[in-house]
mmCIF entry with sequence, helices, sheets and N, C-alpha, C, O atoms, coordinates in Angstrom:
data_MODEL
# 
_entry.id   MODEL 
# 
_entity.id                         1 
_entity.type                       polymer 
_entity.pdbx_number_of_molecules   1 
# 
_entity_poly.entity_id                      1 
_entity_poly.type                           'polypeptide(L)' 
_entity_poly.nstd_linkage                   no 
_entity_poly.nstd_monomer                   no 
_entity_poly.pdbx_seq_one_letter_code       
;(UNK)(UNK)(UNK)(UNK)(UNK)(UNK)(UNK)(UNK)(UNK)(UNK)(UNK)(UNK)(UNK)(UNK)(UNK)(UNK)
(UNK)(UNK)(UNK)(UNK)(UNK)(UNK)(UNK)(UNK)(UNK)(UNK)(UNK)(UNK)(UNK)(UNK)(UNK)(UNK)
(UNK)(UNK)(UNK)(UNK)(UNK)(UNK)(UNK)(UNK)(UNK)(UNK)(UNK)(UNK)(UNK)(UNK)(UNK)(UNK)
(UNK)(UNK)
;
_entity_poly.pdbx_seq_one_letter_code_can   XXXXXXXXXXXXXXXXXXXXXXXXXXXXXXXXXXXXXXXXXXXXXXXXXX 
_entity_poly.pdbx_strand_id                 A 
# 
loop_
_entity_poly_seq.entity_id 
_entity_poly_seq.num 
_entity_poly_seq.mon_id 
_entity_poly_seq.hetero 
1 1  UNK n 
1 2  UNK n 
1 3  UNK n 
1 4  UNK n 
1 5  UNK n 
1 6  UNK n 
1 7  UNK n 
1 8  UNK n 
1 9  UNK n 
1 10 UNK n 
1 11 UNK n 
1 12 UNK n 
1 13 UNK n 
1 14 UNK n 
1 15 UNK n 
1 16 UNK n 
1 17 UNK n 
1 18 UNK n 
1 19 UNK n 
1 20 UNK n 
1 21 UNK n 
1 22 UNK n 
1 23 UNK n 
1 24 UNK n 
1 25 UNK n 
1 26 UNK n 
1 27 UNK n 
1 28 UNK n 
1 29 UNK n 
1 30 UNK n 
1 31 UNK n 
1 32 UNK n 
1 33 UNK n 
1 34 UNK n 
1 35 UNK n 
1 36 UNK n 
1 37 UNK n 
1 38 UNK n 
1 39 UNK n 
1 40 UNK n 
1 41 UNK n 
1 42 UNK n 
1 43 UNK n 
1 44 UNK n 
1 45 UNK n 
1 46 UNK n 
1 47 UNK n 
1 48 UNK n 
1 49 UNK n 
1 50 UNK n 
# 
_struct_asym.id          A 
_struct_asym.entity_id   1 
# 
loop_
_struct_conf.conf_type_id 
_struct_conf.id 
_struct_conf.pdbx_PDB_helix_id 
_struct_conf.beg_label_comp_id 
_struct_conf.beg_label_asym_id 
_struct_conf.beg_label_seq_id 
_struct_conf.pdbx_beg_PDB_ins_code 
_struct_conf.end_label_comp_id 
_struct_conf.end_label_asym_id 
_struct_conf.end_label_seq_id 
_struct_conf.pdbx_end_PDB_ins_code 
_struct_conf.beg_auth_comp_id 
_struct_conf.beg_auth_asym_id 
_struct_conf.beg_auth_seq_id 
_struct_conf.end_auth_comp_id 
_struct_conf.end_auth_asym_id 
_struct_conf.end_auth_seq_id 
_struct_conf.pdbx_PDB_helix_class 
_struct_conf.details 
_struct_conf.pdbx_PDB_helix_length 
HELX_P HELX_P1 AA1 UNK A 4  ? UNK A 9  ? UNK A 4  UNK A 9  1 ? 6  
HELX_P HELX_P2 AA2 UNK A 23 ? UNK A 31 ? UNK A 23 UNK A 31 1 ? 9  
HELX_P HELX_P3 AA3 UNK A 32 ? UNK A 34 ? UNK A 32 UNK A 34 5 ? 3  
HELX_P HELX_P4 AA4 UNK A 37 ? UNK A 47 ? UNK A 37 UNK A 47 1 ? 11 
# 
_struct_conf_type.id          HELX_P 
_struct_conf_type.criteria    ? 
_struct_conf_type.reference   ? 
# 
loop_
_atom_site.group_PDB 
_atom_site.id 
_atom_site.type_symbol 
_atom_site.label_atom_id 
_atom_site.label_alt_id 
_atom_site.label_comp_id 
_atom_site.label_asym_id 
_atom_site.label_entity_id 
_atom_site.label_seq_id 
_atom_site.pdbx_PDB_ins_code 
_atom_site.Cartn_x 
_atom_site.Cartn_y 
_atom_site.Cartn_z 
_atom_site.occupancy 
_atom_site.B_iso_or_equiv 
_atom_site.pdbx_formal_charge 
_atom_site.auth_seq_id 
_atom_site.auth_comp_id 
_atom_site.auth_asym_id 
_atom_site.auth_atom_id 
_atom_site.pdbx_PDB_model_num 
ATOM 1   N N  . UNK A 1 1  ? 10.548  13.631  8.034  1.00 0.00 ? 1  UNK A N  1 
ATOM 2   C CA . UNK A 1 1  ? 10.388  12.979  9.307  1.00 0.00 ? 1  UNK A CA 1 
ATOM 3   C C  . UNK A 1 1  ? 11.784  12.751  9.890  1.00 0.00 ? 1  UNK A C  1 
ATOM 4   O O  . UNK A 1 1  ? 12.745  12.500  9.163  1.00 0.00 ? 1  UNK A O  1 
ATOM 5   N N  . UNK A 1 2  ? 11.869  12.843  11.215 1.00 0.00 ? 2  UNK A N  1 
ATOM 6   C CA . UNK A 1 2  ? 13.301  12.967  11.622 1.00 0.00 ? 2  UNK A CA 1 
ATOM 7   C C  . UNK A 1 2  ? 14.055  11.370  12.059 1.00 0.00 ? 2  UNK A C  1 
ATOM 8   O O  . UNK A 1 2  ? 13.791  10.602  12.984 1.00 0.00 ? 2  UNK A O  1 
ATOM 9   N N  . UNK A 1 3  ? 14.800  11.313  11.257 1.00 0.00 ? 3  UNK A N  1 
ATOM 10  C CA . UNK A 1 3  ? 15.537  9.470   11.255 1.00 0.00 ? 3  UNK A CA 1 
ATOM 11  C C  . UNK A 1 3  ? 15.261  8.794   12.537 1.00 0.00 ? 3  UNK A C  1 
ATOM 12  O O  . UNK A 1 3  ? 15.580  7.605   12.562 1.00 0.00 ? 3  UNK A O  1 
ATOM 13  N N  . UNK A 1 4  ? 14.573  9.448   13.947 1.00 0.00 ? 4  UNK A N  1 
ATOM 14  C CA . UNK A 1 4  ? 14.886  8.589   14.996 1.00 0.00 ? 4  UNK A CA 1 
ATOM 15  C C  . UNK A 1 4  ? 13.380  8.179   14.396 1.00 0.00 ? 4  UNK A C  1 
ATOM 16  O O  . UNK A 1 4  ? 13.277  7.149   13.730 1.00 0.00 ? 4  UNK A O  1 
ATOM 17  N N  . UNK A 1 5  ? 12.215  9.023   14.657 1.00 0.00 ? 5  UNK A N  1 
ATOM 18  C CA . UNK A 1 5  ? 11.170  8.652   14.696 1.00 0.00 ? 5  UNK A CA 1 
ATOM 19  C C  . UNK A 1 5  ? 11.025  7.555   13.418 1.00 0.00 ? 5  UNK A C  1 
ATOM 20  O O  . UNK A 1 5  ? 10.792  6.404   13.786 1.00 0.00 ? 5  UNK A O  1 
ATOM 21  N N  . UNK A 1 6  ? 11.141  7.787   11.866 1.00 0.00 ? 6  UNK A N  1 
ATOM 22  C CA . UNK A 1 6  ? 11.343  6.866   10.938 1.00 0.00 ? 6  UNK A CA 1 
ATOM 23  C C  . UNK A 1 6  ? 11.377  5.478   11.494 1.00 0.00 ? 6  UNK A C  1 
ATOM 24  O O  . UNK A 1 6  ? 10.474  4.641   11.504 1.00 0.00 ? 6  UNK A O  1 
ATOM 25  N N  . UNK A 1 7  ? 12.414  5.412   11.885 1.00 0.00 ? 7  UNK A N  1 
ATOM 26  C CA . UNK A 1 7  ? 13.526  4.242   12.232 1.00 0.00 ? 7  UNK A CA 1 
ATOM 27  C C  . UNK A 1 7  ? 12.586  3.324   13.870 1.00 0.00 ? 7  UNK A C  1 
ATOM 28  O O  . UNK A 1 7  ? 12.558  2.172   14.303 1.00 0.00 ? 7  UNK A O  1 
ATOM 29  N N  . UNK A 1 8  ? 12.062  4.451   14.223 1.00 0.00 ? 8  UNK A N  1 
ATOM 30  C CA . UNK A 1 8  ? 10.511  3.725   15.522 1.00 0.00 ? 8  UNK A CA 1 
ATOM 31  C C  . UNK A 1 8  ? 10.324  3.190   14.851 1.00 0.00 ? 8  UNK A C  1 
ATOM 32  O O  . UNK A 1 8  ? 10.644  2.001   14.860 1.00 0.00 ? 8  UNK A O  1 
ATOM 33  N N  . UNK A 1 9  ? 9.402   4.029   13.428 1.00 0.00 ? 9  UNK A N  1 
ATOM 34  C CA . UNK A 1 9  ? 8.243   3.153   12.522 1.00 0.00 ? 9  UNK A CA 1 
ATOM 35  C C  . UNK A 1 9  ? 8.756   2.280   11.938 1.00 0.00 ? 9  UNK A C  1 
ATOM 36  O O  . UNK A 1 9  ? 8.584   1.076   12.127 1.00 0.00 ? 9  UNK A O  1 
ATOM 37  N N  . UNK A 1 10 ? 9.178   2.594   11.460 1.00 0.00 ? 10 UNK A N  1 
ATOM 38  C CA . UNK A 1 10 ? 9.600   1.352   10.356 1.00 0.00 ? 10 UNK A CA 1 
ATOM 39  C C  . UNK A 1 10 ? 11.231  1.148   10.089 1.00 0.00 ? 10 UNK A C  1 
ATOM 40  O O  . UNK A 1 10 ? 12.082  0.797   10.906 1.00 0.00 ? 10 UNK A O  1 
ATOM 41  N N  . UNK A 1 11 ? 11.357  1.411   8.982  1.00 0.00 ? 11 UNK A N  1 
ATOM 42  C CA . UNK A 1 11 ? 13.493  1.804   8.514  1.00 0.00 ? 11 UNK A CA 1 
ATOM 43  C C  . UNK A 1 11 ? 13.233  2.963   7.341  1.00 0.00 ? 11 UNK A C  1 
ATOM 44  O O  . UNK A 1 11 ? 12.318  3.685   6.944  1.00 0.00 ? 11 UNK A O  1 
ATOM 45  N N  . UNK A 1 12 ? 14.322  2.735   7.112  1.00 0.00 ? 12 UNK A N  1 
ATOM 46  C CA . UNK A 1 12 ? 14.984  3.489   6.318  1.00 0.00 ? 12 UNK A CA 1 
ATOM 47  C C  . UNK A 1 12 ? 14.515  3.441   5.201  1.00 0.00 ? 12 UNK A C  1 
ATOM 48  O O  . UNK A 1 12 ? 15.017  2.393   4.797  1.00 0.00 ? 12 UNK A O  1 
ATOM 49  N N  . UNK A 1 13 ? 13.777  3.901   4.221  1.00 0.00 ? 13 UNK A N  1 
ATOM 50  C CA . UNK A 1 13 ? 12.902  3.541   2.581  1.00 0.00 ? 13 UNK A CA 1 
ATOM 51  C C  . UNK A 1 13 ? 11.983  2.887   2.715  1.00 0.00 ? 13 UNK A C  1 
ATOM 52  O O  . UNK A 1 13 ? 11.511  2.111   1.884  1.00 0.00 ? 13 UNK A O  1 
ATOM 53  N N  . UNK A 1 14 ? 11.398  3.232   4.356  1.00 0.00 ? 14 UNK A N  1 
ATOM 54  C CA . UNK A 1 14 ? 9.415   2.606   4.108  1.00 0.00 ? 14 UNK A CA 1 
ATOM 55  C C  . UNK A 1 14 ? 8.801   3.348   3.267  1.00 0.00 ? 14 UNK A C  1 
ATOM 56  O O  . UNK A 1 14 ? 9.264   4.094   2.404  1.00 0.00 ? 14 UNK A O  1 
ATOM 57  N N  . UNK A 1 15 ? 7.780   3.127   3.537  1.00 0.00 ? 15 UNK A N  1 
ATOM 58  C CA . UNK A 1 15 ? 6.458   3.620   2.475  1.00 0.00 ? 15 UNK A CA 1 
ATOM 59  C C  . UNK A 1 15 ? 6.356   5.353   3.189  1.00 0.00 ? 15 UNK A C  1 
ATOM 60  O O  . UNK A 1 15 ? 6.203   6.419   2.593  1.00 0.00 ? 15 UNK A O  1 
ATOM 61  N N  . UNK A 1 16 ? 6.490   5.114   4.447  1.00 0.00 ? 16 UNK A N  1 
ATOM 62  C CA . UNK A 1 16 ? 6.679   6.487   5.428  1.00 0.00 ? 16 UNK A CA 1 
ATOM 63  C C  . UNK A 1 16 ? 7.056   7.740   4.392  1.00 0.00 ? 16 UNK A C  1 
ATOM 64  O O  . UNK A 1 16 ? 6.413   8.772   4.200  1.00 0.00 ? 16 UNK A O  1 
ATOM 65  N N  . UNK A 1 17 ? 8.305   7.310   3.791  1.00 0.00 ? 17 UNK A N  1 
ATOM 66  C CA . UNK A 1 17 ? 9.341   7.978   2.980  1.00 0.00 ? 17 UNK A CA 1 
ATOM 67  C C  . UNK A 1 17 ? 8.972   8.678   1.738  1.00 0.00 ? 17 UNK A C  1 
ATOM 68  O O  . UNK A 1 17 ? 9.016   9.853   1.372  1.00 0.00 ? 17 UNK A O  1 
ATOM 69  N N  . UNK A 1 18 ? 8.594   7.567   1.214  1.00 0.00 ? 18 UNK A N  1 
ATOM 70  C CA . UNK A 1 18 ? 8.169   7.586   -0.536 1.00 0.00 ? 18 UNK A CA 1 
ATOM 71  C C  . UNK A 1 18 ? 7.533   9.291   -0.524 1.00 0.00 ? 18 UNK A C  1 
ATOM 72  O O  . UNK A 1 18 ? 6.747   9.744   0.309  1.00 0.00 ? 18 UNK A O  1 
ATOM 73  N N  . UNK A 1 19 ? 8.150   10.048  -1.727 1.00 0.00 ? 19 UNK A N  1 
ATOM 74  C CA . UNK A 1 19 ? 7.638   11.194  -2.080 1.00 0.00 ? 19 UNK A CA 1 
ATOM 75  C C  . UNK A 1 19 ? 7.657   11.477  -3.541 1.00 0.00 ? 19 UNK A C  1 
ATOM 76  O O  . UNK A 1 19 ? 8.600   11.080  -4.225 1.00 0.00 ? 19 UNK A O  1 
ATOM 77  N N  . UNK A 1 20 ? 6.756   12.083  -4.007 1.00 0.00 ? 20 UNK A N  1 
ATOM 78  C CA . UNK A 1 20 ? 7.073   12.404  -5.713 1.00 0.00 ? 20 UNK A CA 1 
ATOM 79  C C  . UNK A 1 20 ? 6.507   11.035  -6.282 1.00 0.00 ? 20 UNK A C  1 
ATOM 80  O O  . UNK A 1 20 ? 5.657   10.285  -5.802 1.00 0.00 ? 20 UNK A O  1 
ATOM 81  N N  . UNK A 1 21 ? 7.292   10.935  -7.535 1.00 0.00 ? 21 UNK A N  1 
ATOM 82  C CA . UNK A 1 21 ? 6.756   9.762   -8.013 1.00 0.00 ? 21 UNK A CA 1 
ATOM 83  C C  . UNK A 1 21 ? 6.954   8.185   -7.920 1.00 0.00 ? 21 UNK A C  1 
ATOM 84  O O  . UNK A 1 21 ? 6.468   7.189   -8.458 1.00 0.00 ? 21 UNK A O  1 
ATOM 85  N N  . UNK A 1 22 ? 7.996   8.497   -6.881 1.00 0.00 ? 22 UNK A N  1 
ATOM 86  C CA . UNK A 1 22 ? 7.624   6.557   -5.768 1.00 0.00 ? 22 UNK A CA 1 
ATOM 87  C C  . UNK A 1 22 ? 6.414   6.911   -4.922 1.00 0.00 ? 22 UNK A C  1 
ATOM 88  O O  . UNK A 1 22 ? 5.496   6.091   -4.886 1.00 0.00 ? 22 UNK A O  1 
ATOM 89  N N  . UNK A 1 23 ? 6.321   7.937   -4.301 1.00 0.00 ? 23 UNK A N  1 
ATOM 90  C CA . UNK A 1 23 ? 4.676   7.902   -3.987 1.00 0.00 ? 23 UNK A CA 1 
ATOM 91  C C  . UNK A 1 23 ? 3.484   7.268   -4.915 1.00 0.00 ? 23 UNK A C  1 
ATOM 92  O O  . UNK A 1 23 ? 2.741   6.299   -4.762 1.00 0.00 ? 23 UNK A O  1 
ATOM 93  N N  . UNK A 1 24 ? 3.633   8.246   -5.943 1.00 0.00 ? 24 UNK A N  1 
ATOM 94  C CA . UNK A 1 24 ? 2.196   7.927   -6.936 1.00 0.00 ? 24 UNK A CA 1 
ATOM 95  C C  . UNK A 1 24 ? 2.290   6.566   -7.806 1.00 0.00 ? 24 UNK A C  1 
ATOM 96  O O  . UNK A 1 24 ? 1.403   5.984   -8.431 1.00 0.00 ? 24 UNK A O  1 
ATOM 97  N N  . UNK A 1 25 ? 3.757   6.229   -7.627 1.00 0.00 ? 25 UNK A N  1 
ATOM 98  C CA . UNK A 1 25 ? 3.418   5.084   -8.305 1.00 0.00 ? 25 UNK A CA 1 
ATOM 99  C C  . UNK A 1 25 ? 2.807   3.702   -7.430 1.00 0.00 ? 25 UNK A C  1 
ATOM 100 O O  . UNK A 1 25 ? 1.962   2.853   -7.714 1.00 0.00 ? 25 UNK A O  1 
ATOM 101 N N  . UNK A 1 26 ? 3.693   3.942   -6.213 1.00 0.00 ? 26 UNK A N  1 
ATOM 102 C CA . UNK A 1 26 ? 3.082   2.912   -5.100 1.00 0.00 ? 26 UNK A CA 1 
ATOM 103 C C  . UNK A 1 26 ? 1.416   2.825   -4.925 1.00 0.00 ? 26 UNK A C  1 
ATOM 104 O O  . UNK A 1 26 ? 0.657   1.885   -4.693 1.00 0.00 ? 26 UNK A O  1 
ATOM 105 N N  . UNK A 1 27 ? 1.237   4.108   -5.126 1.00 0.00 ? 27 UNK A N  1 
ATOM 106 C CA . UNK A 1 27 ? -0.214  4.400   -4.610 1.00 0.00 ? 27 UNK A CA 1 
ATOM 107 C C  . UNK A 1 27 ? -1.212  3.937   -5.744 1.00 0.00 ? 27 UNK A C  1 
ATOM 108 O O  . UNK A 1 27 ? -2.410  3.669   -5.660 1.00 0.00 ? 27 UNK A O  1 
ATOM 109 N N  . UNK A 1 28 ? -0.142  3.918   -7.104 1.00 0.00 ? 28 UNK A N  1 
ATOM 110 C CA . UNK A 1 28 ? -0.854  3.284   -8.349 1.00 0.00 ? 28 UNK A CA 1 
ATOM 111 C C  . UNK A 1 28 ? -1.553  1.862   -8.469 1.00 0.00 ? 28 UNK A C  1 
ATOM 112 O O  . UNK A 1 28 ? -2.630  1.383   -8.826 1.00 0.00 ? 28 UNK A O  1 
ATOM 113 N N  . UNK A 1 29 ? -0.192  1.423   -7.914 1.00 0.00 ? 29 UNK A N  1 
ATOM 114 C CA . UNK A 1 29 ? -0.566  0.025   -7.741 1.00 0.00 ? 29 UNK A CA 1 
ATOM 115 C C  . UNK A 1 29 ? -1.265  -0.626  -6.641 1.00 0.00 ? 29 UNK A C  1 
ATOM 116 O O  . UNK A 1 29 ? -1.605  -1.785  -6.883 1.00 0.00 ? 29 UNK A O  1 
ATOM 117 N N  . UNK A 1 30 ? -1.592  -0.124  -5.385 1.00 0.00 ? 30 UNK A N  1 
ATOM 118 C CA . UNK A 1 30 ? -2.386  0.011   -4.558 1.00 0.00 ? 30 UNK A CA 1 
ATOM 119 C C  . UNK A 1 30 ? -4.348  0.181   -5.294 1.00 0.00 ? 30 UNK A C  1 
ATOM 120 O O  . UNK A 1 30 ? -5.352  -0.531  -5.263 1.00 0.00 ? 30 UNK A O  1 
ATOM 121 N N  . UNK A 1 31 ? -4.032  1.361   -5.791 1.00 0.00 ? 31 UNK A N  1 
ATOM 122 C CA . UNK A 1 31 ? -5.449  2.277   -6.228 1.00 0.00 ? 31 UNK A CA 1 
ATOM 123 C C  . UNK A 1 31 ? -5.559  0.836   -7.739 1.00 0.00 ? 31 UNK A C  1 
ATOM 124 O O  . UNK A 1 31 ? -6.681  0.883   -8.244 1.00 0.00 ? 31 UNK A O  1 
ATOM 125 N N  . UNK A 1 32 ? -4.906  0.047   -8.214 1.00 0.00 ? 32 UNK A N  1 
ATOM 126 C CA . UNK A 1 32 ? -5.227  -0.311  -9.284 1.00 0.00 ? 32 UNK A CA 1 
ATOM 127 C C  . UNK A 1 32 ? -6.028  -1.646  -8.820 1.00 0.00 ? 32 UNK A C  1 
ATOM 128 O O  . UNK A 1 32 ? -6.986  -1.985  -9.515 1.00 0.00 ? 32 UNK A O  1 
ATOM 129 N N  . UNK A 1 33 ? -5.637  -2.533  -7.517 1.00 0.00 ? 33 UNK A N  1 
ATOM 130 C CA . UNK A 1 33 ? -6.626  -3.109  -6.250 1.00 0.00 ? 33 UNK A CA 1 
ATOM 131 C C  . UNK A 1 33 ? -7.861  -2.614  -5.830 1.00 0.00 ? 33 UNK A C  1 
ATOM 132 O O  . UNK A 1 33 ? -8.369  -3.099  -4.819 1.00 0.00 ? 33 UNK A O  1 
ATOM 133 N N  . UNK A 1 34 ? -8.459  -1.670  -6.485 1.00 0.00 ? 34 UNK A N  1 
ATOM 134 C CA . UNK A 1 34 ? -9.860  -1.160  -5.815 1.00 0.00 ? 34 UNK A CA 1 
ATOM 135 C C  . UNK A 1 34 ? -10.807 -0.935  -7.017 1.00 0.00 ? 34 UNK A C  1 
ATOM 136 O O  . UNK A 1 34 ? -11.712 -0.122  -6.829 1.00 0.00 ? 34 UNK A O  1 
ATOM 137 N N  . UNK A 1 35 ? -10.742 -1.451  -8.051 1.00 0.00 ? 35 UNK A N  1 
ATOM 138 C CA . UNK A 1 35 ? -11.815 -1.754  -8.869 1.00 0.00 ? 35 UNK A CA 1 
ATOM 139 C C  . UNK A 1 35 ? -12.919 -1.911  -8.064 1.00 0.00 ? 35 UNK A C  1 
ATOM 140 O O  . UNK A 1 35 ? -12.841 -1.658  -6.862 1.00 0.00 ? 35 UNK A O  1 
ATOM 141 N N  . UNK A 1 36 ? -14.470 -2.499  -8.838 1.00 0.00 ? 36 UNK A N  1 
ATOM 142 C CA . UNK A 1 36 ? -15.670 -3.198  -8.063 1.00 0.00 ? 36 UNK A CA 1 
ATOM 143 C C  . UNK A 1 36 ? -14.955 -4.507  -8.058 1.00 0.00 ? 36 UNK A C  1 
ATOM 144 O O  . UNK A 1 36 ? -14.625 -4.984  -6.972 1.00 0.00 ? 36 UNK A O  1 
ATOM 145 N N  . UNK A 1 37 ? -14.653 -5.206  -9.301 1.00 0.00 ? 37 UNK A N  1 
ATOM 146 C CA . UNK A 1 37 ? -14.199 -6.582  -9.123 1.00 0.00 ? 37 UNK A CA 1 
ATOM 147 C C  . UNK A 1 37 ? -13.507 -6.603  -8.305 1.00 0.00 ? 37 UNK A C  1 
ATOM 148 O O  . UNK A 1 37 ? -13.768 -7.226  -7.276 1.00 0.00 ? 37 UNK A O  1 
ATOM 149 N N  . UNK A 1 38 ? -12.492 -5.997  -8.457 1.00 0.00 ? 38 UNK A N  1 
ATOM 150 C CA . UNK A 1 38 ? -11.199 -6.293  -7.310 1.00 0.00 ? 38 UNK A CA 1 
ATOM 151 C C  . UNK A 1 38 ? -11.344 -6.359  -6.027 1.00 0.00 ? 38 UNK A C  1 
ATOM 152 O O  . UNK A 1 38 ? -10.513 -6.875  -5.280 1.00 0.00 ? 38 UNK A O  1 
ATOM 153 N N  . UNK A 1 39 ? -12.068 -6.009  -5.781 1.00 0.00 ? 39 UNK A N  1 
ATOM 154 C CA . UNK A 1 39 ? -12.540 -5.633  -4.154 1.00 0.00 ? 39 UNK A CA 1 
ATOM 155 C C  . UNK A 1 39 ? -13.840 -6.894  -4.418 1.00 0.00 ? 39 UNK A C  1 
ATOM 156 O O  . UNK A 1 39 ? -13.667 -7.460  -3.338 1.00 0.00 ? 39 UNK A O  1 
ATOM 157 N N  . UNK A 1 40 ? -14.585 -7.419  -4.849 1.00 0.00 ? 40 UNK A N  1 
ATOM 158 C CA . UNK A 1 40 ? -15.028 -8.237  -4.889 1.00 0.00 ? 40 UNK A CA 1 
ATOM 159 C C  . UNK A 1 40 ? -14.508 -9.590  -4.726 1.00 0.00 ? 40 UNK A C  1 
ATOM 160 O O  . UNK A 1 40 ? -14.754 -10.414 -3.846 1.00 0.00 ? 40 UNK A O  1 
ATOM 161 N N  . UNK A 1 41 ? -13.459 -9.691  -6.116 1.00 0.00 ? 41 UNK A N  1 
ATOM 162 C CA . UNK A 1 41 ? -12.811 -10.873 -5.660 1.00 0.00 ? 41 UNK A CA 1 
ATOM 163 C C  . UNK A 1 41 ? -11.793 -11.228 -4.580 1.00 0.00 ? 41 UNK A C  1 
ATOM 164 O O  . UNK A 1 41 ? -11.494 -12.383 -4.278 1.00 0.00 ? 41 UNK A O  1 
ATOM 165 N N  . UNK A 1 42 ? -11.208 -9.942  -3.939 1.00 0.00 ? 42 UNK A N  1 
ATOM 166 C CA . UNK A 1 42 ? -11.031 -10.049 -2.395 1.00 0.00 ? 42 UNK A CA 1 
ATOM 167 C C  . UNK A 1 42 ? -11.759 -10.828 -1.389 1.00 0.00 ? 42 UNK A C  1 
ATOM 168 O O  . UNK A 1 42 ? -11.500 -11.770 -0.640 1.00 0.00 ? 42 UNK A O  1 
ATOM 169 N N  . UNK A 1 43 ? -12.669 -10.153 -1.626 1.00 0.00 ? 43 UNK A N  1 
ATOM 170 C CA . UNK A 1 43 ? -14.191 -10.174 -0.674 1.00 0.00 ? 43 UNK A CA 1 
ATOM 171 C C  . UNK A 1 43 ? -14.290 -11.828 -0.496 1.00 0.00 ? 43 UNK A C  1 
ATOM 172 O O  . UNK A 1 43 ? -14.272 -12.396 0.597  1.00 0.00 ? 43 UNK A O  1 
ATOM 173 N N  . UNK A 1 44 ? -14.426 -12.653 -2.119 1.00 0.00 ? 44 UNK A N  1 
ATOM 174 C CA . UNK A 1 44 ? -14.672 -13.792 -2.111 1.00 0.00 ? 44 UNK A CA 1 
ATOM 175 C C  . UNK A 1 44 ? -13.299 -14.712 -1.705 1.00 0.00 ? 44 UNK A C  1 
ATOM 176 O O  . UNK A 1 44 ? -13.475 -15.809 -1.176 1.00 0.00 ? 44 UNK A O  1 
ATOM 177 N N  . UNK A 1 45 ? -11.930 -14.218 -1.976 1.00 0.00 ? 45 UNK A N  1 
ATOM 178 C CA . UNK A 1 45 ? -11.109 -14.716 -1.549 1.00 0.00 ? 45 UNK A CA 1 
ATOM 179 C C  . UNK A 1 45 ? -10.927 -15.201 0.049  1.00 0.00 ? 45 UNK A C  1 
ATOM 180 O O  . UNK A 1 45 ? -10.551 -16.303 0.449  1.00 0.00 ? 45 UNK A O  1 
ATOM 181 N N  . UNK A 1 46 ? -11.321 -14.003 0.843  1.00 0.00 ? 46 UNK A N  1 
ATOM 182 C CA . UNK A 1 46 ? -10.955 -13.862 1.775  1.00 0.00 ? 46 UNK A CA 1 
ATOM 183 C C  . UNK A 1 46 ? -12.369 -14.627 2.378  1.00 0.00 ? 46 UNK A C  1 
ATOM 184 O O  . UNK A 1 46 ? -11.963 -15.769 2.593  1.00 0.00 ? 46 UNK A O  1 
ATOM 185 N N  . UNK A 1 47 ? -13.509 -14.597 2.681  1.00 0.00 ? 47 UNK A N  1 
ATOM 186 C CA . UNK A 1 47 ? -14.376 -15.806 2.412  1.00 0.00 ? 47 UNK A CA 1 
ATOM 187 C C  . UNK A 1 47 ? -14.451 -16.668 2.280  1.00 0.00 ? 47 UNK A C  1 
ATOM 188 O O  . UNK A 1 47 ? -15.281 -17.235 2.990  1.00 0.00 ? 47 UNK A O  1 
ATOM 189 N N  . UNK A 1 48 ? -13.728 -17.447 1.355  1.00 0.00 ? 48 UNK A N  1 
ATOM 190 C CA . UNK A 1 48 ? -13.021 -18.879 1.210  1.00 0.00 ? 48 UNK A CA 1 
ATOM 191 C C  . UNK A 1 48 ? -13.649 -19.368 0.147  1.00 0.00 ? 48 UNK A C  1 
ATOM 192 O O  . UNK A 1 48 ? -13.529 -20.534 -0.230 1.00 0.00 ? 48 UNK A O  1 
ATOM 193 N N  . UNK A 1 49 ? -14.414 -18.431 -0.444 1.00 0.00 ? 49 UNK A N  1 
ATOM 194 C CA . UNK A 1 49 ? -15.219 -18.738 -1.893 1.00 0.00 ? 49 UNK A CA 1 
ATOM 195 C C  . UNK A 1 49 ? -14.252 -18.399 -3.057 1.00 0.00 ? 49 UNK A C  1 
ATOM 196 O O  . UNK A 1 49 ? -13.448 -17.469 -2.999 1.00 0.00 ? 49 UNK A O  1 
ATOM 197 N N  . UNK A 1 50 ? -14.422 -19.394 -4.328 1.00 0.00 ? 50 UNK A N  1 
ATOM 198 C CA . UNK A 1 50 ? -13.391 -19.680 -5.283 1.00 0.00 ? 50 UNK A CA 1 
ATOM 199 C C  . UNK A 1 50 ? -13.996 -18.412 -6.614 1.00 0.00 ? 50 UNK A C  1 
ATOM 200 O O  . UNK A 1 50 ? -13.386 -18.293 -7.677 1.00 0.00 ? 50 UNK A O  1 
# 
């Protein structure tokens, strides 16, 4: 992506960026948030249920 547009979005070492394995790992820990629970206890978080 060419530094002006980047630098619109976001800066310099956003997520924009990430390739290889700062990609997959970001995306690890992202994808490790989407269990059933996890997304459940979101669900209830965000709800206001304990």
């Amino acid at each position: 992506m060419p530094q002006t547009t980047l630098r619109l979005l976001q800066d310099k070492g956003s997520v924009q960026s990430l390739d290889g394995a700062a990609h997959r790992h970001r995306k690890g820990l992202f994808m490790s948030l989407m269990t059933p629970d996890s997304v459940a206890r979101t669900a209830d978080l965000l709800a206001g249920r304990k």
